[in-house]
N, C-alpha and C positions, 0 to 999 in steps of 0.2 A: 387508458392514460391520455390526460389531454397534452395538446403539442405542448404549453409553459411550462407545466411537470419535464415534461425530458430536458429541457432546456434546462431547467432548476437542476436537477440528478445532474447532466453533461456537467454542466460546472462545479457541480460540490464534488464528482469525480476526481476531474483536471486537476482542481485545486489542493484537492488531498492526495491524492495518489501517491504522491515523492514525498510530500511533506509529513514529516514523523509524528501525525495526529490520526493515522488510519481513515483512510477513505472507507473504509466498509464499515467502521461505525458510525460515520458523517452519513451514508447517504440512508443504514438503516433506519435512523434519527430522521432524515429527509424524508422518506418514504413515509414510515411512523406520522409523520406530522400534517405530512399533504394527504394522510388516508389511504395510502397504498399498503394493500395487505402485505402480509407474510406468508407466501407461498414458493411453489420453484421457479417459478414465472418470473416474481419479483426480485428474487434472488438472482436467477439469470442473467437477469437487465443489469442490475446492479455491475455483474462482474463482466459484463458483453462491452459494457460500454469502454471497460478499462482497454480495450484496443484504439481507442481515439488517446489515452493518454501514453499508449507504447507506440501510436506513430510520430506524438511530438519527440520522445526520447529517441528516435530513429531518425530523427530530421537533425538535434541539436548535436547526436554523437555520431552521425552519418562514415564522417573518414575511419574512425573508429571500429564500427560496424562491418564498411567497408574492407577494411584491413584484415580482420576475421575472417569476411567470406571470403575473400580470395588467396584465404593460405601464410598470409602476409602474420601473422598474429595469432598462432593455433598455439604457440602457448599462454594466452588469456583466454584464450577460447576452452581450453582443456581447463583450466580454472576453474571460470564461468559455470563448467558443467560437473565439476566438482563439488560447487558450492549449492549448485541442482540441486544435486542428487539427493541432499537427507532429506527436504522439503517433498520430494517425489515420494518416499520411502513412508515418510509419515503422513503424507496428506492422504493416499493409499490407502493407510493403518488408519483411521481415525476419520475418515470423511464424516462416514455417516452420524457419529458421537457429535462432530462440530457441528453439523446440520441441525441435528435433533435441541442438541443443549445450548449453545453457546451464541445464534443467532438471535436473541431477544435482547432490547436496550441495557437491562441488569446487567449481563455477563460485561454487554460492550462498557459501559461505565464503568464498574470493575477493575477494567484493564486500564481504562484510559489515566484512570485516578494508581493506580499501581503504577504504570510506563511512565506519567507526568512524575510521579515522586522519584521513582528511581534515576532519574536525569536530576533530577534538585540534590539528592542524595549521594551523587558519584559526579557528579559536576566535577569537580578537581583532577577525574580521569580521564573526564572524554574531550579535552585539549587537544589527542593528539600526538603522535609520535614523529619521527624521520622517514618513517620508511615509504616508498613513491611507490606507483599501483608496478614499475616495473622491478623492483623487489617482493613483491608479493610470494611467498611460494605456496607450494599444493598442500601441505599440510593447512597453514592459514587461509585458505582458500575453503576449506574444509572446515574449520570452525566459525565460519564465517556463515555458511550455512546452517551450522547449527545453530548460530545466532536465531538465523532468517525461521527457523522451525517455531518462536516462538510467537510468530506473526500469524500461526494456524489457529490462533484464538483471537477473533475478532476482535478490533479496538485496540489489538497491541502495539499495531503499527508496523511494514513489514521494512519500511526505511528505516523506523528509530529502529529497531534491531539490529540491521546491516550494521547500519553508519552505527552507531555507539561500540558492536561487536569488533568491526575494524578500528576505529579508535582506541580501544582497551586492547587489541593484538599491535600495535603502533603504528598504523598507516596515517599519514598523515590528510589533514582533515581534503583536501581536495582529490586526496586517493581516495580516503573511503567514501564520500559522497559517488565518484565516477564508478567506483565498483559496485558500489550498491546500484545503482540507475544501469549498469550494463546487466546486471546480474537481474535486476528486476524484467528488463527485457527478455530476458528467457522464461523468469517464473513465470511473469502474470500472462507472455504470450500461452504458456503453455496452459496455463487455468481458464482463459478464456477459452480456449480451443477445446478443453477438456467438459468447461459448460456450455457452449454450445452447440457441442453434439447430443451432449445429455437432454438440452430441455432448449437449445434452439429453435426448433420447431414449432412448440408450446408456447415458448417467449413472443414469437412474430405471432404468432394465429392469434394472441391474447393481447398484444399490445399494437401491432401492426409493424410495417417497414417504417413508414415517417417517425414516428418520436425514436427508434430505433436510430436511424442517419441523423436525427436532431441529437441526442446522446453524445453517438460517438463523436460528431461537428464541436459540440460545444465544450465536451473533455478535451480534446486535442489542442484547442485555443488556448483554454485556459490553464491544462496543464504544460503547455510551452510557457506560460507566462512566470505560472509559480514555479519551474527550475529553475527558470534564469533567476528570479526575485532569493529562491532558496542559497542556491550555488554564491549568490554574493555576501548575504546576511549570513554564512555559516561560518565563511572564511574570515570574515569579520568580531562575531557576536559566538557563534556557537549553539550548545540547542537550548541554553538557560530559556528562553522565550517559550522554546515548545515544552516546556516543562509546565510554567506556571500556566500553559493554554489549557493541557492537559488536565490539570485539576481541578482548573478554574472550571470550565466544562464539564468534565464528573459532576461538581457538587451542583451545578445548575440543574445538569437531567436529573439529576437524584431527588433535588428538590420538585420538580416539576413530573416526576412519575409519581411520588410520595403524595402531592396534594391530587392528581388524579387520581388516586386509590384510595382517596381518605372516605369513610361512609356519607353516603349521601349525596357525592358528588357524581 
């Protein structure tokens, strides 16, 4: 991998990560187009680097965070790991199925053009409720991951999930954005952790340390940039925008996979 590749991947990371357009179909799409295979290697990197976009979320929700670890806050914490837990359960169930089938651009367009419509389609729901992240209880905390379960299908987006699933349970739109961003700190910590034991070693031997620390440098920048730019425009606008991104994008890759498989080309 040459260093401008990492640097191109750190940023479509950062910038997708939180934003409910799915990072893991952006950068397979990135990958795909700069000529980097599909292998575990590739894959690794991909989700290695999401540790530079879970120290921006550790920097901007820091007191937050803080408050957890020191006991201050163990009932969001027991939430937090409540909303864990089905994402554990299934991702367990079902790794190797997502690995085999569902990492190629088809499946990810699929979703993206599915998740885009269903936000144009429920628009009228995901407004918004009253209820503030310290009303939350463990039952909702608990469909809230279930939500998040359907983000084990690349391109689905594991924020549009959260955030739309708290929206429809009534959290109101600044809770379920901060629930989904705390709660993704525990998922994606724990996904990276879990692939970089798997194929860490693979990953660096094949791509090396440098584009590795250019990765995680340039996710962490840029995913500081897009929560704050998110967090304002949602409280604002709402996800109509990532809706019509959503689809808008499906039919692009669709068209642009479709004329590279045409005969002869």
């Amino acid at each position: 991998m040459e260093w401008w590749q990492a640097i191109v991947l750190g940023i479509v990371e950062g910038l997708t990560e939180y934003l409910p357009v799915s990072s893991t179909g952006h950068l397979i799409l990135a990958q795909r187009v700069m000529g980097i295979g599909d292998d575990a290697s590739s894959r690794a990197y991909a989700i290695c680097i999401q540790a530079g976009a879970i120290a921006a979320v550790l920097g901007l929700y820091f007191p937050r965070v803080r408050a957890m670890a020191s006991g201050r806050a163990t009932a969001l914490l027991g939430k937090l790991a409540a909303a864990f837990l089905p994402a554990v359960i299934f991702g367990l169930l079902f790794e190797r199925t997502i690995d085999e089938h569902l990492f190629g651009l088809w499946p990810v367009v699929a979703a993206w053009f599915v998740g885009g419509a269903a936000i144009l389609y429920f628009a009228g729901d995901l407004g918004g409720g009253a209820r503030r992240l310290e009303d939350l209880d463990l039952r909702t905390a608990v469909l809230i991951g279930l939500f998040q379960c359907l983000a084990l299908w690349p391109g689905t987006s594991r924020s549009l999930a959260t955030i739309a699933g708290a929206l429809m349970l009534g959290l109101t739109m600044s809770a379920a954005v901060e629930f989904s961003l705390l709660l993704g700190l525990v998922t994606l910590g724990a996904a990276t952790s879990w692939r970089a034991l798997q194929h860490g070693g693979e990953m660096l031997e094949r791509y090396g340390a440098v584009p590795t620390a250019l990765g995680f440098l340039f996710a962490a920048v840029s995913a500081w940039i897009a929560v704050k730019w998110m967090i304002a425009w949602l409280e604002r606008r709402g996800l109509a925008l990532f809706g019509w991104y959503r689809v808008l994008l499906a039919i692009a890759v669709s068209a642009w996979l479709s004329w590279n498989a045409w005969p002869g080309r």
